[in-house]
Every structure is written in structure tokens, then in C-alpha cells.
N, CA, C and O atoms as a GROMACS GRO file, in nm:
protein
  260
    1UNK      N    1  -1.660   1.179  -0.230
    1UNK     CA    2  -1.663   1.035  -0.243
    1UNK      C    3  -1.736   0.978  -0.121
    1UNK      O    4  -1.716   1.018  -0.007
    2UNK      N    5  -1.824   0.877  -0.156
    2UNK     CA    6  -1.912   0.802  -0.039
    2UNK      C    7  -1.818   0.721   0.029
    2UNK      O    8  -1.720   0.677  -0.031
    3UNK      N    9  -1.841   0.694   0.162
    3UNK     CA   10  -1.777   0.596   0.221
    3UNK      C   11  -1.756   0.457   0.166
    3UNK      O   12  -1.655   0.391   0.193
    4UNK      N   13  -1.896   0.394   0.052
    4UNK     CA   14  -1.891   0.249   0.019
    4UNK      C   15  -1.762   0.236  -0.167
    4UNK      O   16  -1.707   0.148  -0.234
    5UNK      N   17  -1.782   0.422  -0.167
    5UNK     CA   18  -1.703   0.430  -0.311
    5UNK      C   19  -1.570   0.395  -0.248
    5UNK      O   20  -1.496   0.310  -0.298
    6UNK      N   21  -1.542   0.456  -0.144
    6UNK     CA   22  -1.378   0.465  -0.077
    6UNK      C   23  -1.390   0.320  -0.089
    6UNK      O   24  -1.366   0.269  -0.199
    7UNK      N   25  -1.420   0.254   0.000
    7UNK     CA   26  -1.429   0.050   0.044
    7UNK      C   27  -1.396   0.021  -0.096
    7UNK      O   28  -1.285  -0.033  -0.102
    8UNK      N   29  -1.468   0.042  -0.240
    8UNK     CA   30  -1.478   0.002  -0.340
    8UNK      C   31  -1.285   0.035  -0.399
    8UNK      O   32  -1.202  -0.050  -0.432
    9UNK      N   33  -1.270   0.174  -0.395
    9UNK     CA   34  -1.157   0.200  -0.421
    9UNK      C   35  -1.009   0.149  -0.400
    9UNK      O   36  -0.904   0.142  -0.466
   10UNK      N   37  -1.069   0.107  -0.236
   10UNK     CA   38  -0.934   0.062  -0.121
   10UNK      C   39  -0.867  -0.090  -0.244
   10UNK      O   40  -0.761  -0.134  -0.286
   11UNK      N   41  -1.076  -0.128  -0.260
   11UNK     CA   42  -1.027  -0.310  -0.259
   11UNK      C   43  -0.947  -0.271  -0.391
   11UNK      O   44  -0.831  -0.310  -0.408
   12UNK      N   45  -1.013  -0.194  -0.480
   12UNK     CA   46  -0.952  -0.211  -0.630
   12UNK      C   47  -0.814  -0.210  -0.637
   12UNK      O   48  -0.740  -0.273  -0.712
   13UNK      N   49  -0.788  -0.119  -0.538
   13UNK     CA   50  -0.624  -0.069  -0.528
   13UNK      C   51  -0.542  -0.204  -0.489
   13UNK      O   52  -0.432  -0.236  -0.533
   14UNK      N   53  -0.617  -0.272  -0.401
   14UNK     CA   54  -0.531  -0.379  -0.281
   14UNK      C   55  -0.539  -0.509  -0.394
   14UNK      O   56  -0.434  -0.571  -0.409
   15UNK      N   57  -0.629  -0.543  -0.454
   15UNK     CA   58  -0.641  -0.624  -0.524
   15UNK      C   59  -0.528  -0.607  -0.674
   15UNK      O   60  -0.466  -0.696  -0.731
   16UNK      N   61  -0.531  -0.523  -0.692
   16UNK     CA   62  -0.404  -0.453  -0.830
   16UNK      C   63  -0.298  -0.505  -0.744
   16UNK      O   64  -0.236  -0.596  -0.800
   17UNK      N   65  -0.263  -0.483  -0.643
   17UNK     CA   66  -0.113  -0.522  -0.581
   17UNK      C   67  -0.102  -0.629  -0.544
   17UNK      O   68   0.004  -0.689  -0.561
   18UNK      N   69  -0.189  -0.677  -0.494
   18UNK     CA   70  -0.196  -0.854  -0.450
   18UNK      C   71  -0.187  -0.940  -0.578
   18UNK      O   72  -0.087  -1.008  -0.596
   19UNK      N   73  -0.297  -0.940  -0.678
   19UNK     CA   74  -0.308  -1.011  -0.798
   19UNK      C   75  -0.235  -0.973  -0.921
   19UNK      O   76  -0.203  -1.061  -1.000
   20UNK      N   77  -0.197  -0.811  -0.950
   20UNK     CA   78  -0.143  -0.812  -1.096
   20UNK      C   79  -0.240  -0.754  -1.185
   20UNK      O   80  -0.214  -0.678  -1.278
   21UNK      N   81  -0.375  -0.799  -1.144
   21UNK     CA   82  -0.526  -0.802  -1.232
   21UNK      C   83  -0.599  -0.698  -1.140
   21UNK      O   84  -0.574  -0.655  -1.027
   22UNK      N   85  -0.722  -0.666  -1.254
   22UNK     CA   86  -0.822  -0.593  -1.168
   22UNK      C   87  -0.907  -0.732  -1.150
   22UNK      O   88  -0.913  -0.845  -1.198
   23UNK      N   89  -0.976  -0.641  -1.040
   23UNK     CA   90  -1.104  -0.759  -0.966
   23UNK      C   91  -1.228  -0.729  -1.012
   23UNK      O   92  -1.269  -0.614  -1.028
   24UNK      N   93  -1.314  -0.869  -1.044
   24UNK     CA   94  -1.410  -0.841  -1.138
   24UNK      C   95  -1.529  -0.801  -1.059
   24UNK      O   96  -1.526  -0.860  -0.951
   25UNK      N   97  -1.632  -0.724  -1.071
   25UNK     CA   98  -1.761  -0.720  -0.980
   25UNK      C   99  -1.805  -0.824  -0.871
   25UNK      O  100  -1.846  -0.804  -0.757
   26UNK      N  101  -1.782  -0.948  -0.941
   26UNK     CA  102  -1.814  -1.045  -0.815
   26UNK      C  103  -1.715  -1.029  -0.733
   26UNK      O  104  -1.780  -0.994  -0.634
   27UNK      N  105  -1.578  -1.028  -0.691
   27UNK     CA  106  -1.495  -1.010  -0.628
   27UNK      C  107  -1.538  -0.898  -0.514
   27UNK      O  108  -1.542  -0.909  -0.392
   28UNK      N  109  -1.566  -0.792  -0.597
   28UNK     CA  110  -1.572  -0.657  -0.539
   28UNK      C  111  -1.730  -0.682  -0.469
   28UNK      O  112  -1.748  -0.581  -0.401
   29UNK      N  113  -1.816  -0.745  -0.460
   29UNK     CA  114  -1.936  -0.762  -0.444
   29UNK      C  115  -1.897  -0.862  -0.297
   29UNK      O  116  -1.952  -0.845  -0.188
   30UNK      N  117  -1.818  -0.939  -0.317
   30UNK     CA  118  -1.823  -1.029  -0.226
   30UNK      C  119  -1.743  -1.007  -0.080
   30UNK      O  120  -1.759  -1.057   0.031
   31UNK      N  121  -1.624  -0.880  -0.152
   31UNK     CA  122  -1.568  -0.860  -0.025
   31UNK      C  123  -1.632  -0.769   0.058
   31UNK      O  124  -1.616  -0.748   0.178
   32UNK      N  125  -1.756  -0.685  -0.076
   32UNK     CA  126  -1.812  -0.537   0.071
   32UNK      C  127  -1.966  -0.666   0.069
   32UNK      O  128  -2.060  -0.607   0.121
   33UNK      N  129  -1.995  -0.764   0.040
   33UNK     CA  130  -2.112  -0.839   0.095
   33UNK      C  131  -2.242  -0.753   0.001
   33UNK      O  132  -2.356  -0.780   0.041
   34UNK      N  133  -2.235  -0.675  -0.090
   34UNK     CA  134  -2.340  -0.626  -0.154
   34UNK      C  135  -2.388  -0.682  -0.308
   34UNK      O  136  -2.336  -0.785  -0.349
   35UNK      N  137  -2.488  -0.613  -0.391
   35UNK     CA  138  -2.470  -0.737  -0.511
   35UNK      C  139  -2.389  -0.662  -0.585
   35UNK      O  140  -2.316  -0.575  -0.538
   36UNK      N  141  -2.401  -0.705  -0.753
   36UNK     CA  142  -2.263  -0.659  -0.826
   36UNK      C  143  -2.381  -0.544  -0.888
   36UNK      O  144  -2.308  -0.475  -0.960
   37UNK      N  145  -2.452  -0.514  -0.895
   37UNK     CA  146  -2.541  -0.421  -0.988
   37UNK      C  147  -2.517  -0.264  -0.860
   37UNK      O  148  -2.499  -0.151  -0.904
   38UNK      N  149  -2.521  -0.282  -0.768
   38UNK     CA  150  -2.467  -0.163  -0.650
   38UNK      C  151  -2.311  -0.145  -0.713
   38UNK      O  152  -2.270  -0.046  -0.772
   39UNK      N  153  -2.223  -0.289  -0.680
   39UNK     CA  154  -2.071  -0.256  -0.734
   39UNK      C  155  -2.082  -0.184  -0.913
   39UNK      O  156  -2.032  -0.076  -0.946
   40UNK      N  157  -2.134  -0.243  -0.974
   40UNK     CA  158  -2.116  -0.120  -1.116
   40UNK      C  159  -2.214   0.030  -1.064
   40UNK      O  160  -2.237   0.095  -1.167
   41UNK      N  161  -2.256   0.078  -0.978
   41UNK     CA  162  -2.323   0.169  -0.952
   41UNK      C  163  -2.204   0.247  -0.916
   41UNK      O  164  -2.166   0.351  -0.970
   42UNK      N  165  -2.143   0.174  -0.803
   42UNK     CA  166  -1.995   0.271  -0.729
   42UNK      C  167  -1.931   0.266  -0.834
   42UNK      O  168  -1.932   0.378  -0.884
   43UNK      N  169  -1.855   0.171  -0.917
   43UNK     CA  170  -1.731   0.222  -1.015
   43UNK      C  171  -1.808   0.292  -1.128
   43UNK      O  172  -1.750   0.386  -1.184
   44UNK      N  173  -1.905   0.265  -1.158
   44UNK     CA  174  -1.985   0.391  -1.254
   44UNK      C  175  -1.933   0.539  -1.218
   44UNK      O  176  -1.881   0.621  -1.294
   45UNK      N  177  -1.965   0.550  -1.069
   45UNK     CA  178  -1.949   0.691  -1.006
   45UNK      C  179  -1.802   0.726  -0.998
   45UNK      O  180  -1.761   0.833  -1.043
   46UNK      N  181  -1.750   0.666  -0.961
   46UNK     CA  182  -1.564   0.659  -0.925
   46UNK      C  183  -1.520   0.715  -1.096
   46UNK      O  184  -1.465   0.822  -1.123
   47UNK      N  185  -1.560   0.620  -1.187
   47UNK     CA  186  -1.536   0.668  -1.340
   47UNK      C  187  -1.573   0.814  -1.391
   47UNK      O  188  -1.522   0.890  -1.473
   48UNK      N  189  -1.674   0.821  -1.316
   48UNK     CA  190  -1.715   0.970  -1.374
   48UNK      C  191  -1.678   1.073  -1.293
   48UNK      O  192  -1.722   1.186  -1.312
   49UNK      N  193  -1.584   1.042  -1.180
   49UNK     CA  194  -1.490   1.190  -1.177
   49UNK      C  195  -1.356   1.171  -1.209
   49UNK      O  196  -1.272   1.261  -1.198
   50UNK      N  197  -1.323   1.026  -1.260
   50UNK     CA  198  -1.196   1.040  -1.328
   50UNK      C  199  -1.122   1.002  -1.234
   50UNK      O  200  -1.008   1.047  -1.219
   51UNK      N  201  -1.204   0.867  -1.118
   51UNK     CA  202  -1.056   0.866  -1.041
   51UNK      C  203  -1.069   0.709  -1.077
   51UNK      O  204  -1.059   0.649  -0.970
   52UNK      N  205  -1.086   0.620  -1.180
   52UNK     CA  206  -1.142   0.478  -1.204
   52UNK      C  207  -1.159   0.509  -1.365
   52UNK      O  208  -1.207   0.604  -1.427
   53UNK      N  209  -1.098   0.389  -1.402
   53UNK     CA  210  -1.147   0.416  -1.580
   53UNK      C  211  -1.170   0.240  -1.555
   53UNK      O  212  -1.167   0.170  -1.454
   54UNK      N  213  -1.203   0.201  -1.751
   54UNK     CA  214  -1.231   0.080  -1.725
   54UNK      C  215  -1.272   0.032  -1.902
   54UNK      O  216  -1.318   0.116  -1.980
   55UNK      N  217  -1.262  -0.030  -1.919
   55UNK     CA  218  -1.263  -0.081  -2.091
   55UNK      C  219  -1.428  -0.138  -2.094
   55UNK      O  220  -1.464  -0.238  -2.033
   56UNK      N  221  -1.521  -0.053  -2.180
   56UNK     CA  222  -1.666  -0.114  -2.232
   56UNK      C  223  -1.647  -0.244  -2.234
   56UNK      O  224  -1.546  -0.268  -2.299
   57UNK      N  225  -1.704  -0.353  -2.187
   57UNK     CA  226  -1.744  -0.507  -2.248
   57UNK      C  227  -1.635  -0.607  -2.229
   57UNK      O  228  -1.633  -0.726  -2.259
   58UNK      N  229  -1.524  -0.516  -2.161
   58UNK     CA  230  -1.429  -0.606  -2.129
   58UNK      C  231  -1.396  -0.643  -1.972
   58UNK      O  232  -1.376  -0.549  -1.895
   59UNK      N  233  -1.390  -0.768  -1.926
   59UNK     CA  234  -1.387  -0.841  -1.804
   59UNK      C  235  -1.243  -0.760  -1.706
   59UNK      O  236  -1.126  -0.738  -1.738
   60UNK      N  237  -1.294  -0.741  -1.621
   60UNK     CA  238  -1.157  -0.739  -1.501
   60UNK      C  239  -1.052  -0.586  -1.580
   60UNK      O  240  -0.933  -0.570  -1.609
   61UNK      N  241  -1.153  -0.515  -1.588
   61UNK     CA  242  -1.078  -0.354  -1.642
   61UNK      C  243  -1.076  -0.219  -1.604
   61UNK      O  244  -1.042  -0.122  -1.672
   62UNK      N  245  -1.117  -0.223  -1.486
   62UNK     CA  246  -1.060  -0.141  -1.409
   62UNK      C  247  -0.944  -0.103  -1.348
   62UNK      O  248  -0.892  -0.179  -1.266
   63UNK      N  249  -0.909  -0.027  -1.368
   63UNK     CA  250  -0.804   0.056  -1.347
   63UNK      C  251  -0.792   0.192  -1.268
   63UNK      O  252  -0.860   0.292  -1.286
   64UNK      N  253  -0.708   0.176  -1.190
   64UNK     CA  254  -0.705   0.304  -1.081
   64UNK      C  255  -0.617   0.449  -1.188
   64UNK      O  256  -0.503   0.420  -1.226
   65UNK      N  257  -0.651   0.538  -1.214
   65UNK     CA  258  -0.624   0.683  -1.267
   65UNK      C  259  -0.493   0.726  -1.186
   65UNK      O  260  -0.444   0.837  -1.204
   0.00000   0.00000   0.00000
């Protein structure tokens, strides 16, 4: 795992416990300061070893494994 996947991971996690909800790309974009097309790049990657899933076409669906 890359260092910016971990950052990506931390927030997803911290944000599930703070809010209830997952956090949508802009969220996740705004807290590491990068755009959201990098943020679907990291949870793309996080998904494909199975530690991040996430519902096709649906808003705020990520989910920690």
C-alpha cells in the first residue's frame, strides 16, 4: 500500500466513525488537497486488493472490508 492509499484509507475509516456515512471523493480530495480523479485512482487500487469495496454509480459507497 502507497503512503497516499494509507492517508486515503485513514480518512475513509475516520470519516465512517465521525459521520455514520462514507465520504464522497470531494471530501476525500479536499482533506489530502489533491483532485477527485487521483482520489478514484487510490480507492480504485484499495478495491482491487480487497481492502475497500464500493457500489457502481452509487454516491458515498465506500466501505472499509
Amino acid at each position: 500500500m502507497t503512503y497516499k492509499q494509507k492517508i486515503t484509507l485513514d480518512f475513509i475509516k475516520k470519516y465512517w466513525k465521525d459521520n455514520g456515512y462514507s465520504p464522497s471523493y470531494q471530501d476525500i480530495a479536499n482533506h489530502m488537497k489533491i483532485s477527485t480523479t487521483a482520489v478514484k485512482w487510490h480507492v480504485k487500487s484499495l478495491a482491487k486488493r480487497n481492502i475497500v469495496s464500493q457500489i457502481p454509480g452509487a454516491s458515498r459507497s465506500i466501505t472499509v472490508n
